[in-house]
C-alpha positions in Angstrom: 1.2 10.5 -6.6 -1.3 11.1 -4.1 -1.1 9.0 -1.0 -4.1 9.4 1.6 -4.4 7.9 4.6 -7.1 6.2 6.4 -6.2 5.5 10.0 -9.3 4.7 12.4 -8.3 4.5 15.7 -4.0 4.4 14.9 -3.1 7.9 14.8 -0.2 8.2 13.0 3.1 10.5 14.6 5.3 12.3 11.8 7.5 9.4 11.3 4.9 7.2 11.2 3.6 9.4 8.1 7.6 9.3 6.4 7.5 5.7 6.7 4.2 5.7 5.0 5.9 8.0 2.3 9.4 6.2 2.0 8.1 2.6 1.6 5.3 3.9 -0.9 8.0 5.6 -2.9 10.4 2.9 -3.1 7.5 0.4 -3.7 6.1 2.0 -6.4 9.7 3.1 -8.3 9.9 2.7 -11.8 5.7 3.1 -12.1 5.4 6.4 -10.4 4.2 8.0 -13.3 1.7 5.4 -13.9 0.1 5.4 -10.1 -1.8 8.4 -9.7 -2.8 7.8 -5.9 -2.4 5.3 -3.2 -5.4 5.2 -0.6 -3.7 3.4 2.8 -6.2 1.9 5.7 -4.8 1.3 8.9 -6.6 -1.0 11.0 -6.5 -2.9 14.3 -8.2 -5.9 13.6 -7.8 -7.4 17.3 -8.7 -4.7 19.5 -7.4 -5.3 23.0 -6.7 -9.6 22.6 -3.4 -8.9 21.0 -1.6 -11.2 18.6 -1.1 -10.0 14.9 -3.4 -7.2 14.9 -2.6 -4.5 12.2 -3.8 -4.8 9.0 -2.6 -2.3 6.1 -4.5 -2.5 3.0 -3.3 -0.5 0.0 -5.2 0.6 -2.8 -3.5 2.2 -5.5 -4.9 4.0 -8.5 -2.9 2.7 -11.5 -2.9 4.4 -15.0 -2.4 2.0 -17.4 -4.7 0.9 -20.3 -7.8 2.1 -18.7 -7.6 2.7 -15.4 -7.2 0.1 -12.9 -7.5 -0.3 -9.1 -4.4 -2.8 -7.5 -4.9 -3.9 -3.9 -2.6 -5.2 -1.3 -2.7 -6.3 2.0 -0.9 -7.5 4.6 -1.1 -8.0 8.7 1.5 -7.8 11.3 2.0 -7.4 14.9 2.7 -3.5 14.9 2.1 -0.7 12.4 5.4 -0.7 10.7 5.8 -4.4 9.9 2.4 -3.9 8.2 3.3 -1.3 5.9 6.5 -2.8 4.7 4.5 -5.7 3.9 1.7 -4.5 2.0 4.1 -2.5 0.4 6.2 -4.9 -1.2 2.8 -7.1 -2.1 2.0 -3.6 -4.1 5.3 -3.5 -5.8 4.6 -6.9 -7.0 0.7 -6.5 -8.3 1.8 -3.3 -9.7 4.6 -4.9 -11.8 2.5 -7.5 -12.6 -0.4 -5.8 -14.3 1.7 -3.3 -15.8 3.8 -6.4 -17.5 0.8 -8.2 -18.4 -0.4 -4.9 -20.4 3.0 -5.3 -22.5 3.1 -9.0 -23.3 2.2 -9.5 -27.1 -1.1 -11.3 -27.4 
């Protein structure tokens, strides 16, 4: 799996990146084979008001019957919180269109 990351004007330290890796990892699991690449934007969506102003938006490459393109995205107040939520919203769509291509018709 390829992960690339989009940051703007968050510039990500080296454990910002593992947390990136970990929480993609564990979020995708069972349908790493499937996801070919994960394309992460970072952005602040408040500037300098504050408040819940990081958005991560996940878009992940997913090879199953065709190709498709899943997309999750979540907001919190810091970078971290952000991540861990998209991420688990991606583990869900992921599951979900994967399990939708195996239900009999």
């Amino acid at each position: 799996m390829r992960i690339e990351l989009h940051d703007g004007p968050v510039r990500p330290t080296p454990a910002m990146l593992a947390f990136v890796n970990d929480r993609l990892s564990k979020a995708v699991g069972r349908f790493g084979d499937l996801v070919q690449s994960v394309r992460v934007v970072i952005s602040d969506i408040n500037g300098p008001k504050g408040g819940i102003s990081t958005r991560c938006s996940l878009q992940a490459a997913v090879a199953w019957r065709g190709h498709s393109m899943v997309v999750a995205e979540d907001h919190s107040t810091d970078f971290y919180g952000a991540v861990q939520a998209a991420s688990r919203k991606l583990k869900r769509a992921i599951g979900h269109t994967v399990d939708r291509g195996r239900a009999p018709r």
